[in-house]
N, C-alpha and C positions, 0 to 999 in steps of 0.2 A: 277415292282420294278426296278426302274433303279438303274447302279451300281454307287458305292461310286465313287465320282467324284473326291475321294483322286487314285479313281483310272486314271489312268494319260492314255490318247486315247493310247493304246497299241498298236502300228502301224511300219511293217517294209515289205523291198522289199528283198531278196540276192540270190545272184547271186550263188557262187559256195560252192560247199557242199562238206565236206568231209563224207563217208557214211562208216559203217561198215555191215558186217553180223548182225542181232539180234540174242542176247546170251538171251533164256526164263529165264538164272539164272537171269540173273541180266542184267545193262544197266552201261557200263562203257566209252562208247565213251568221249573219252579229248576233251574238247576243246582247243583252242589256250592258253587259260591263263592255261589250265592243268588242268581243274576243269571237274571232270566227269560227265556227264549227269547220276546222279545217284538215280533219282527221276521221277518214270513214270506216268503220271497223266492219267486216261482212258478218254477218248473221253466220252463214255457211258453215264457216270453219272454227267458228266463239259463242255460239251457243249452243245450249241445250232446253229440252223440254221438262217440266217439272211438273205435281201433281200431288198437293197436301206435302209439301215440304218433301217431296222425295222426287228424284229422277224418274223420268218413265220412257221407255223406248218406242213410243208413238211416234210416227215420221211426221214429226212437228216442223223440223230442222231440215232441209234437202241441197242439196247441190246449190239451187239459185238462192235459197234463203229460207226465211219464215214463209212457209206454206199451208194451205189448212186449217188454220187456226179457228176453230170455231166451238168449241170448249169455255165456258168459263170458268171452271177450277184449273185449266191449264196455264202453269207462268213460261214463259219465256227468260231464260236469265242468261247475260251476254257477260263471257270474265274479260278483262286487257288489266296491263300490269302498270303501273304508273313508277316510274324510274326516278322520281324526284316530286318534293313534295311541293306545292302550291293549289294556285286555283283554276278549277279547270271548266267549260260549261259542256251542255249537252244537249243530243238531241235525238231524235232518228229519222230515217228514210223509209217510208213508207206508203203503202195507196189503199183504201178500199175499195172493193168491188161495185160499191156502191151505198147512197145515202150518207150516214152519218154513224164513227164508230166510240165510242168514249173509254179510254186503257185508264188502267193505274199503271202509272211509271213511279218505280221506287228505288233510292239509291240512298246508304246511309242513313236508314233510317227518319228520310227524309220521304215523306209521299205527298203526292200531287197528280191530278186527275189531267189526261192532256184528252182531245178530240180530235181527231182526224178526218178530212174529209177528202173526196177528190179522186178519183177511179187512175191517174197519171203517180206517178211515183214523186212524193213533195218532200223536202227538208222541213222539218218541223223541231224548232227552238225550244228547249223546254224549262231550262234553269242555267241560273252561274251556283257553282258548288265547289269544297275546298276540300284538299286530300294533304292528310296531315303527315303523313310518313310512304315511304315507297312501299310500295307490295303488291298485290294480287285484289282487285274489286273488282265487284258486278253490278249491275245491275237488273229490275224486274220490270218486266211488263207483263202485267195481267188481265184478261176480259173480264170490261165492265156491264157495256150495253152497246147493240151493234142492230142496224137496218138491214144488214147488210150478209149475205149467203157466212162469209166470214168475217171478222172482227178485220184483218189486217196482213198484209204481204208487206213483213217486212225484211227490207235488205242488209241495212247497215244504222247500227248505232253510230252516232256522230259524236265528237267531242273537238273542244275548242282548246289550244292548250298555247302560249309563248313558246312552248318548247315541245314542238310536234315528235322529236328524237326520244322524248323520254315517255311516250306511250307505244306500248309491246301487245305483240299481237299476232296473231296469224292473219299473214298476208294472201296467201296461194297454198298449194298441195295440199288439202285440207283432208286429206285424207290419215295421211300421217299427222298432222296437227292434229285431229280430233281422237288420233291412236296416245298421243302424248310422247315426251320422249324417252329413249332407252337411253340407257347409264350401264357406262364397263365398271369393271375394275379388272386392270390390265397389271400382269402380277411380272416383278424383275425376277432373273433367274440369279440365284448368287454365284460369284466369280468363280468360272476354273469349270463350273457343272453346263455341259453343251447335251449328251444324248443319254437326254430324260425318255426313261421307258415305261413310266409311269407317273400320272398325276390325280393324286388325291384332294379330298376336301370336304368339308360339310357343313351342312343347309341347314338349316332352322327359319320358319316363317313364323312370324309374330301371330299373336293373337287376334282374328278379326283382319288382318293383312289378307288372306286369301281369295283377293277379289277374283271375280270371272274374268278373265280373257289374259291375264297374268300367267307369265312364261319366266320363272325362276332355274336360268341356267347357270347352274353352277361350276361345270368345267368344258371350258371351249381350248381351241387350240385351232392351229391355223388349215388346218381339211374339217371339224365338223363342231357339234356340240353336245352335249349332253345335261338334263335339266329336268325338272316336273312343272309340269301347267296346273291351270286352274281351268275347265274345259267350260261345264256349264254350273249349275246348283249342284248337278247331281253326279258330274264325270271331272276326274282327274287323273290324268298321266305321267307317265315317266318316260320321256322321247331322249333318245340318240342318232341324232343324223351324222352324216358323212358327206361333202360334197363331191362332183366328178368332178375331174382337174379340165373335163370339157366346158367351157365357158358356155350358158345358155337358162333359160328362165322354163325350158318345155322339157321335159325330162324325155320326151322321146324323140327328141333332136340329137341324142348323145351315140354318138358312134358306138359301136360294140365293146371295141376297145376301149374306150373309155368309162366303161358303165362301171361304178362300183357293185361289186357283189359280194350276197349275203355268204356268210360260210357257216356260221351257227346261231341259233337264237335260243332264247331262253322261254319257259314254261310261259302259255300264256300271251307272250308276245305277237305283235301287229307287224309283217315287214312291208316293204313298196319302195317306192319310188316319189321325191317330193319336187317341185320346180315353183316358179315364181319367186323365187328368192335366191337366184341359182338351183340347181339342181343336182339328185345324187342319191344317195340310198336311205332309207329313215325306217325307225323302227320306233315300236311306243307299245306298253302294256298298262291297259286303267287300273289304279290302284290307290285306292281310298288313302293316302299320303294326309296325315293330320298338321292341325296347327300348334306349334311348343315343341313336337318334337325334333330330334334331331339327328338329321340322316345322312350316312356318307355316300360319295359318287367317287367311283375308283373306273380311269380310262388307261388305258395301255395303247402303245404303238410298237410294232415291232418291222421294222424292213426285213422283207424274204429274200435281199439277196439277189429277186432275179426280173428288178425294177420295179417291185410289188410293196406295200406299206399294208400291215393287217392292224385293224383297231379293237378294240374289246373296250367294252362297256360294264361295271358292275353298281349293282346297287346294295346300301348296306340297309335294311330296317332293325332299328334295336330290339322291336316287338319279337323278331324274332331270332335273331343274335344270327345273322349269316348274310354273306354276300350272296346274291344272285344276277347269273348272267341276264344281261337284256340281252346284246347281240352281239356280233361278230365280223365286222364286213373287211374285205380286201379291198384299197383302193389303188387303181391301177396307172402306170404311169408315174408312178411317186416312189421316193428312197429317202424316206426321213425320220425322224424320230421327233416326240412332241416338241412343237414350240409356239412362239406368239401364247402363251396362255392366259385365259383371262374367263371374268365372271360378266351377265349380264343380268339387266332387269328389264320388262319391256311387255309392252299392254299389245295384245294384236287385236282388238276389236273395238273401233272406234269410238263406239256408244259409252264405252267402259271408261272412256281416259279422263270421265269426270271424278273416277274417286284413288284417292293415293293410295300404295301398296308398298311394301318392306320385307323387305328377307334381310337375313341375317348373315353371313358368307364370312365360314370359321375357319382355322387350321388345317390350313393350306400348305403341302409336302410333296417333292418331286422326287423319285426312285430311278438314280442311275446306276446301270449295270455294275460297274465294275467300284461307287465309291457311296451306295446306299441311299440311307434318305436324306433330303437336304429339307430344309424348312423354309420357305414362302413369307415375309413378312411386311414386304414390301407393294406397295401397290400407285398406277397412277390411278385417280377417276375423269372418265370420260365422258363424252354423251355422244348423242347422233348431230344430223345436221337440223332438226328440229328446236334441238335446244342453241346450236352454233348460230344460229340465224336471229333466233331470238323470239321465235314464234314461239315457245313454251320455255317458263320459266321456272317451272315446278318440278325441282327435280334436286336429289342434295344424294351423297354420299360422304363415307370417312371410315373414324375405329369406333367402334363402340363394344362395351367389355372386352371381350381378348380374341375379338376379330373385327371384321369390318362389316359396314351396311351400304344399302343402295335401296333407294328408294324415288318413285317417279309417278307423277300426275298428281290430280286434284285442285289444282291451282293454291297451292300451296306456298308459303312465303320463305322456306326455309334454305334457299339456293344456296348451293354451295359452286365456287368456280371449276368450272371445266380444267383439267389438265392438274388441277391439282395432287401432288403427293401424298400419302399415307404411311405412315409404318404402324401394327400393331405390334401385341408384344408376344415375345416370341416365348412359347411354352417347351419346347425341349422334347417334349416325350412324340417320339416318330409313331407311326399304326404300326399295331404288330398283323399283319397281311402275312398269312405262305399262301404266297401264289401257287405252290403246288399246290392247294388243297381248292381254288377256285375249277369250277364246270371249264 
């Protein structure tokens, strides 16, 4: 997800620093215009490690902060989002291990050489700078010349702002903040239609969208989901989970009774058991899934009658003009037919949630028993508490040609608001599907 290119190359060299002791209350160092560095953004959770203009998965970045560092082709680049436009100064919190360290610090195209010294962790001043429109900026630090085993431990870029409210940021759970955040698109059912026994739709990922750690579900519903990832360079899937109505994160915490189980799987397919996100039955087959094309996800629910709910999963590839089962599970404890349905987007590997990604989430159709297919055109868009909070603000959904989009991370400037409505436009022509002729 590259960042918002409202975000302006965040770039500076300086030379001499006025430095203080760090006060843990608080961070008051003035800069020259008198405005306090009084905004500390953690390293932890807002930056990344970079290397010739490219990200690099070196553990640059750790739990406590800038670690390590002892590289000089590696930059450090910190994003926060500035909510309003003015002037704002800078700084950062940092120590050397020892002697004397010298970074380029660069922001806007603006650089300037700062020196660090002092084994204690110091507030170090470095410029007053002015940000001309709201959006998404960074800035760099890079190794110049160091005495010292590393260049720098650093914790938190500082910024001085009038208006401390209008800079965004990951504060805490940096875990999900460095994952970035997920985006629904939670779809209305039209009037009168209640037990949907099928729900269709289809996927297209852009070109160049198919980042690693990208999990493009395309039909969820309120027990499981179904969707294709992006695993590694070389692996991608097509998962359907199911969860057990037993609440728990350990799957082998779930009473007997409550375990979902498998009843058929399709050629090829991975079945088990999955927890940490609640817990329940999951099934996945790798399957070289391309970018442009366009493929449908067809889920069924059917209640047995004897307090049992069975789900079925199919996957359509045009390559080769046919539905194929993934899986089949019974989940037990339940008597319902689909609902809550909706679509997501969502990076699960934290290193990843520096670059944005897009799918495409088309013609969308719900099949009930007794009065057909109904069509889908309506949509709210969502996010997690990541973006509710305001620790990630890169993230937009809506219509785009004659369905809808969702796309999330990069630090990207294109936000669209949470809870907002949608309608695309409605095409008329239902899938021609006999179910009888599905595995």
């Amino acid at each position: 997800m590259r960042y918002a290119r409202i975000s302006l190359v965040l770039c500076c060299w300086n030379l001499l620093c006025a430095c203080t002791l760090y006060n843990p209350a608080t961070t008051t160092t003035p800069g020259a215009s008198g405005t306090n560095l009084n905004i500390a953004i953690p390293t932890a959770g807002n930056s990344w490690g970079m290397s010739n203009g490219e990200f690099i998965s070196v553990n640059l970045v750790t739990a406590e902060g800038v670690r390590n560092w002892n590289n000089p082709s590696h930059t450090i680049r910190t994003f926060f989002y500035v909510a309003q436009a003015g002037p704002i100064a800078l700084g950062v919190r940092a120590r050397v291990a020892a002697g004397v360290s010298r970074l380029k610090f660069n922001f806007r195209n603006t650089s300037q050489e700062i020196t660090l010294t002092g084994t204690g962790f110091r507030d170090t001043y470095i410029g007053d700078f002015q940000v001309d429109y709201p959006g998404y900026y960074y800035v760099d630090l890079t190794g110049g010349e160091r005495t010292g085993a590393v260049f720098a431990d650093v914790d938190q870029l500082l910024v001085g702002s009038a208006n401390p409210a209008a800079i965004k940021f990951a504060r805490d759970d940096f875990y999900f903040a460095r994952r970035g955040p997920s985006v629904h698109l939670n779809f209305g059912l039209p009037d009168g239609v209640d037990q949907v026994e099928w729900f269709y739709s289809q996927l297209t990922i852009p070109a160049n969208q198919d980042v690693v750690g990208s999990y493009f579900m395309a039909n969820g519903f309120g027990e499981g989901y179904f969707g294709i990832q992006v695993n590694s360079a070389t692996e991608r899937k097509i998962l359907f989970s199911i969860w057990s109505p037993y609440q728990t994160d350990d799957p082998t915490a779930i009473p007997a009774a409550y375990k979902v189980r498998l009843l058929r799987k399709g050629e090829g397919v991975t079945t088990g058991e999955f927890g940490n996100e609640g817990s329940g039955g999951q099934s996945f087959k790798s399957y070289n899934w391309k970018t442009g094309v366009t493929y449908g996800f067809l889920v069924g629910a059917r209640p047995t009658g004897e307090g049992h709910t069975d789900y079925s999963a199919y996957f359509f590839d045009p390559a080769i003009n046919q539905w194929s089962l993934i899986a089949q599970f019974r989940r037990p404890q339940t008597h319902t037919y689909l609902k809550n349905l909706y679509s997501f987007l969502e990076n699960f590997i934290p290193a990843q949630g520096v670059y944005a990604r897009k799918g495409l989430y088309q013609n969308q159709w719900v099949f009930e028993t007794n009065t057909g297919w109904h069509e889908l055109t309506q949509a709210t868009f969502t996010a997690d508490d990541t973006a509710r909070k305001g620790y990630r603000r890169d993230y937009s959904g809506g219509t785009e040609g004659q369905g809808f989009y969702l796309k999330n991370c990069g630090f990207t400037s294109d936000q669209v608001a949470v809870d907002t409505p949608f309608e695309r436009k409605r095409l008329r022509v239902p899938p021609q599907i006999d179910f009888t002729l599905l595995e």
